[in-house]
C-alpha positions, -999 to +999 in steps of 0.1 A: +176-178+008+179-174+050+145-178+060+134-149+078+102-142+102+087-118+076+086-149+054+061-161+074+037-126+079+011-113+071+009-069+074-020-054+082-023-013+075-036+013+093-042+047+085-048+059+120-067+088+111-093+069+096-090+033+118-108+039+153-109+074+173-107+073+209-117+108+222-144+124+199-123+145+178-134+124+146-097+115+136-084+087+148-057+079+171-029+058+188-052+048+213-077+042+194-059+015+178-047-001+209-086-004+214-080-028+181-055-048+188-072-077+200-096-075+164-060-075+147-050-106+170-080-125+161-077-116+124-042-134+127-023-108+114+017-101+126+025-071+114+007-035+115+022-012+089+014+021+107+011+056+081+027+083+097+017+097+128+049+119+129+045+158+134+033+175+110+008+200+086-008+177+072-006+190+033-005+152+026-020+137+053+012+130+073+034+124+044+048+158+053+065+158+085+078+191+108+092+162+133+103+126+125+109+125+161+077+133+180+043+125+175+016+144+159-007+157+188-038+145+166-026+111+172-018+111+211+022+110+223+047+096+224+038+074+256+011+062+238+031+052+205+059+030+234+026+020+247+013+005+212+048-011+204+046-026+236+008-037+232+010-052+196+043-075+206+022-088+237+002-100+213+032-112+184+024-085+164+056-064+149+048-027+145+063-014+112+066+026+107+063+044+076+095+062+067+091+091+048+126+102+038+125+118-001+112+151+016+098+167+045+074+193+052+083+231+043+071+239+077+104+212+089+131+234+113+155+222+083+132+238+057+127+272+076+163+276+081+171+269+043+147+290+038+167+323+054+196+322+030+219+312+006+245+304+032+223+293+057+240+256+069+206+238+058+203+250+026+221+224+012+201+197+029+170+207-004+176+208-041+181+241-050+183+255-084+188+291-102+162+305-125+167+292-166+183+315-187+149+332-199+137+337-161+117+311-160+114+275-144+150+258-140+132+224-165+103+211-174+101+187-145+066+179-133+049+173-100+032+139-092+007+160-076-001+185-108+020+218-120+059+223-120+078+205-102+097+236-088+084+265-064+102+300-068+115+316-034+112+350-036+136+356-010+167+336-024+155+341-060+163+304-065+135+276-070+133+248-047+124+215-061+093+194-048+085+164-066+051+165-050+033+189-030+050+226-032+051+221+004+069+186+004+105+201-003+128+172-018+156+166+006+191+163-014+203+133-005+238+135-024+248+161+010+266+136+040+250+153+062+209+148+054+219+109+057+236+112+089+202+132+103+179+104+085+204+074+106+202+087+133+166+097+133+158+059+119+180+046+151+159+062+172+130+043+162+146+011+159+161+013+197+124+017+204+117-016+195+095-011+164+096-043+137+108-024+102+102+000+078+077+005+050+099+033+027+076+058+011+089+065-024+123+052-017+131+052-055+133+090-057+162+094-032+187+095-060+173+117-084+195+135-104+168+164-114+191+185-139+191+152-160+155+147-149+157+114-136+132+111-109+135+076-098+162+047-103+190+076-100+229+061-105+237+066-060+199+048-053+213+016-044+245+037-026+222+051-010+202+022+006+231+002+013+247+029+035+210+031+047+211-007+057+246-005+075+241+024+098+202+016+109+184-015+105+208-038+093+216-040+129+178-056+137+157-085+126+131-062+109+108-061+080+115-033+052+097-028+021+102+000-007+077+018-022+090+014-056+062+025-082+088+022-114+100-011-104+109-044-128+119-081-119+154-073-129+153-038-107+133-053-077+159-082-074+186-049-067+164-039-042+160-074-021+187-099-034+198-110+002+235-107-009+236-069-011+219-058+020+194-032+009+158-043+016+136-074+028+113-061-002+094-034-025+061-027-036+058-030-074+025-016-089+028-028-129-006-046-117-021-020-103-013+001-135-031-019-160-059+000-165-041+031-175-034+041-208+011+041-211+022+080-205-005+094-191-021+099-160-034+077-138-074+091-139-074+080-178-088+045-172-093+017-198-108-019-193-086-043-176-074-068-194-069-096-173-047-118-196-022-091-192-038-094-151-025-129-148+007-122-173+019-094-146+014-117-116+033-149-130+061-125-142+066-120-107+062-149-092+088-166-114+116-144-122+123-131-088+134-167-080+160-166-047+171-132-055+140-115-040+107-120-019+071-107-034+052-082-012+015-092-018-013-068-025-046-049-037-050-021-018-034+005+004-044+043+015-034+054-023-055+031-042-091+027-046-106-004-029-104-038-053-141-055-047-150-019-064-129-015-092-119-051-107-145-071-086-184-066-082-195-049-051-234-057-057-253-067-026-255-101-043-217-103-054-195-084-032-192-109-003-179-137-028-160-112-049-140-099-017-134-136-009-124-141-045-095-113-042-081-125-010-075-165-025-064-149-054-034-134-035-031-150-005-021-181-024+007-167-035+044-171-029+053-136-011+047-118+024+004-105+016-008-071+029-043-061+038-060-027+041-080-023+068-115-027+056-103-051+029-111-081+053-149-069+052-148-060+017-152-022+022-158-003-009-155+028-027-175+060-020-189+080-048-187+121-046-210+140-069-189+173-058-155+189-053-165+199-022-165+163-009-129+158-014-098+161+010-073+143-011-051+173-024-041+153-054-075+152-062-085+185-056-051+198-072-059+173-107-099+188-102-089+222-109-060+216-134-085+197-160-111+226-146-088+250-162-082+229-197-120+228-203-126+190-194-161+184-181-168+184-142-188+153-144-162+133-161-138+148-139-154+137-109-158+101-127-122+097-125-119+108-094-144+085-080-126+055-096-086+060-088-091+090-061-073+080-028-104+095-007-116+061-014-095+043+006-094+066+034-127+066+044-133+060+084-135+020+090-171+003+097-167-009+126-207-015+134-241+004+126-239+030+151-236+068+146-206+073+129-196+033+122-182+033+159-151+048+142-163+081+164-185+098+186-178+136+169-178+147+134-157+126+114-125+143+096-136+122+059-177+118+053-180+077+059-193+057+030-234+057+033-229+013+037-219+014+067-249+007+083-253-027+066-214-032+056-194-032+090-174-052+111-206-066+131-226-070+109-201-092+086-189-113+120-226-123+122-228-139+089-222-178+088-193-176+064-183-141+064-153-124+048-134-118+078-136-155+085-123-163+054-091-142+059-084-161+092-086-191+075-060-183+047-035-166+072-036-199+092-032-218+058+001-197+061+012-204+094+005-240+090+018-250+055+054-246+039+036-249+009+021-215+006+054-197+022+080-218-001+063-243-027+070-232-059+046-216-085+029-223-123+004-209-140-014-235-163-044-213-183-022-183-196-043-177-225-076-183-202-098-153-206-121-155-172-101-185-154-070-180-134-058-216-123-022-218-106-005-245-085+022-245-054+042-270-054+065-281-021+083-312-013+059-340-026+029-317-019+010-299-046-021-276-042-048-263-074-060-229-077-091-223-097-102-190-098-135-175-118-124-135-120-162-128-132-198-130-128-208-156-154-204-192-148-173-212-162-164-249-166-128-258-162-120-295-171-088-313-162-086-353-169-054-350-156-055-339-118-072-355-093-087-335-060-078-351-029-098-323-008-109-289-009-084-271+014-103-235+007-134-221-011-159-188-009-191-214-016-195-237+008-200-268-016-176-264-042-167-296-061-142-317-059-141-333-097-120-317-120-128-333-153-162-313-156-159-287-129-189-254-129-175-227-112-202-199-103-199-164-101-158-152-088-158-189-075-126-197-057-113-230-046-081-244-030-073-281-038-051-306-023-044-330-052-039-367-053 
């Protein structure tokens, strides 16, 4: 495998709206970030994975956009996004955009000219389909976001297809001339200096909807490969696929180096193990963490040289870790958080943070509808309103796996408003935020943060963690996860304690040399009767 600089990285997101406002409007902005930059710096980050800040609506928070090539006034202009490239590489940090190409917003120029007429010249840039034979919806696909996945126009009498909101139209990707747009619009970003790519649903560009195949369509990988030939494959940049239905075997299409598609893809099977198989994402079971461990050893092994892990536990769709799988006590939730960053900064793979996630935010409970902006929330709120489920449990779910969790403002300190703003802010901030912020954890003696910049600078500083191989050694283990990287004649232990109660792990095998990493400050070094304490973590160089 060429070693590339992304090897080496570690990708910080922000979700500007929520990251750090600069002019009192209570969302935040461009500048508001380059306010950050030298928090990111410190941190040791090189990479910011930006959401969108594109034009647009904002049915989906940006994931809708009217413009892919100007700047949503919320967020400042485009002299300030040249001005945060700019900033960030001053500082070695790569600026990746979100790319948002499976649809646009309704409210797109393409969209309201499709919208005029059959034979308008951009109606064949959406997927357009005549009513069924009885009148009625053209198939039974379904929206990720609740209801049909087709919205009637009146006008044309023909339904338009949106695999999420009614006012995300799908773009049809098997017309020439949407992928000549999309290159060109991608070039333009690239000649602007920016570090990559993160590709929002990328494996629904080749759906085939009368067959309804959403994702993984037959012209997918077509698709991409053109992609890579006319845009980035002409840079040293970073891209990663937002591929929620993806396998070893499929993810190796994806980023085998010898087919020129992508640097990498998000898989999620982890994050989808505690849902119930075929249905929907708010029916939650206990995690099994067997299956946890299972899931991550999968994919540290069978990807071998054909692919590259991307690393992670959170983003702006999924509810913050030291909450759901960790403890986020007062007594636990420092150690817990520390827990969850060994556990997968250890790792063979390029690791991604959430902002927040290096303080160990956590989720916010709602006890009303009228708390939530997330519209595929709101949207799954009134759905199961309207099939008689109970509000409570309802709003139980939603406090769990909604995405408002994620997307609350960042803590920055205990001031009105976390420091995030000094107006109303667009998304209530969690109540903790006057003893859970940025300040407040950069004052304790070990704090989280702290223990992020230590394991990013394990990264930069050993080829172990980038390229040492991987084995897991207590499959079976029910509370332990215990790994080990191996490179050259170097090999490193990883003994994690996933929960609260105290564990002994005993090996008369190993020998420590050192303790390269912990989240106690006097872990042991003997293995042959080691007494891990509540989510103990702990790095060894052995003998």
């Amino acid at each position: 495998m060429e070693k590339k600089w992304w090897h080496r990285s570690v990708v910080y997101q922000v979700y500007p709206r929520s990251f750090q406002d600069s002019d009192g409007d209570g969302l935040g902005d461009l500048q508001g970030i380059i306010q950050r930059l030298d928090y990111l710096a410190e941190l040791g980050i090189d990479v910011i994975w930006l959401s969108p800040v594109y034009q647009s609506p904002n049915d989906d928070n940006g994931y809708d956009i009217s413009d892919y090539q100007a700047i949503s006034p919320e967020f400042g202009t485009m002299a300030d996004m040249e001005e945060l490239i700019a900033q960030a590489k001053q500082r070695g940090i790569q600026l990746v955009m979100d790319l948002v190409v499976n649809h646009t917003s309704d409210e797109h120029p393409w969209f309201v000219e499709a919208l005029k007429g059959r034979d308008n010249p951009f109606r064949d840039f959406y997927i357009w389909r005549d009513p069924a034979e009885d009148g009625g919806l053209p198939n039974e696909l379904l929206s990720v976001f609740s209801g049909p996945a087709w919205e009637f126009d009146e006008n044309s009498g023909q339904y338009y297809l949106h695999l999420y909101s009614k006012k995300q139209p799908d773009l049809n990707w098997e017309n020439p001339e949407v992928r000549e747009y999309i290159w060109s619009m991608m070039n333009f970003w690239l000649k602007k200096g920016i570090g990559g790519f993160r590709m929002d649903v990328i494996d629904t560009i080749g759906k085939v909807p009368d067959e309804l195949i959403t994702t993984n369509g037959p012209k997918l990988h077509e698709y991409l490969q053109e992609m890579y030939q006319q845009t980035f494959g002409n840079y040293d940049v970073l891209t990663v696929g937002e591929t929620w239905g993806a396998t070893p075997e499929i993810a190796k299409l994806y980023s085998d180096p010898l087919r020129k598609e992508l640097s990498m893809v998000f898989q999620f099977e982890h994050i989808g193990l505690d849902q119930y198989p075929d249905k929907p994402k708010w029916d939650t079971k206990p995690l099994d963490f067997i299956e946890l461990k299972a899931v991550f050893t999968k994919w540290q092994t069978e990807l071998g040289d054909s692919g590259w892990n991307s690393l992670f536990w959170n983003n702006h769709d999924i509810p913050r870790i030291v909450s759901n799988w960790g403890n986020d006590s007062d007594e636990y939730r420092v150690v817990s958080a520390k827990m969850f960053a060994t556990f997968l900064h250890l790792l063979k793979g390029t690791p991604y943070i959430y902002q927040g996630e290096e303080i160990g935010m956590t989720n916010t409970a709602v006890s009303s509808i009228e708390e939530i902006d997330d519209i595929e929330s709101k949207n799954m709120y009134h759905e199961r309103i309207a099939e008689g489920y109970d509000p409570e449990n309802i709003l139980a779910s939603i406090n769990k796996k909604g995405r408002d969790n994620s997307r609350r403002p960042m803590q920055w300190d205990d001031s009105m408003n976390a420091g995030f703003t000094t107006g109303t802010p667009w998304l209530a901030l969690n109540p903790n935020y006057q003893t859970l912020n940025v300040a407040a954890d950069r004052h304790q003696t070990s704090s989280i943060f702290e223990h992020y910049q230590k394991l990013i600078q394990l990264r930069k500083e050993h080829e172990l963690v980038i390229w040492g191989d991987y084995q897991e050694l207590l499959p079976e283990d029910p509370q332990l996860y215990v790994y080990e990287r191996s490179y050259e004649s170097e090999t490193w232990l990883i003994v994690i304690n996933f929960y609260e109660s105290i564990v002994t792990y005993q090996d008369k095998t190993r020998k420590a040399a050192s303790v390269i990493s912990s989240n106690y400050s006097d872990s042991s070094v003997d293995l042959t009767d080691l007494v891990l304490r509540p989510y103990e973590a702990i790095v060894y160089k052995l003998k």
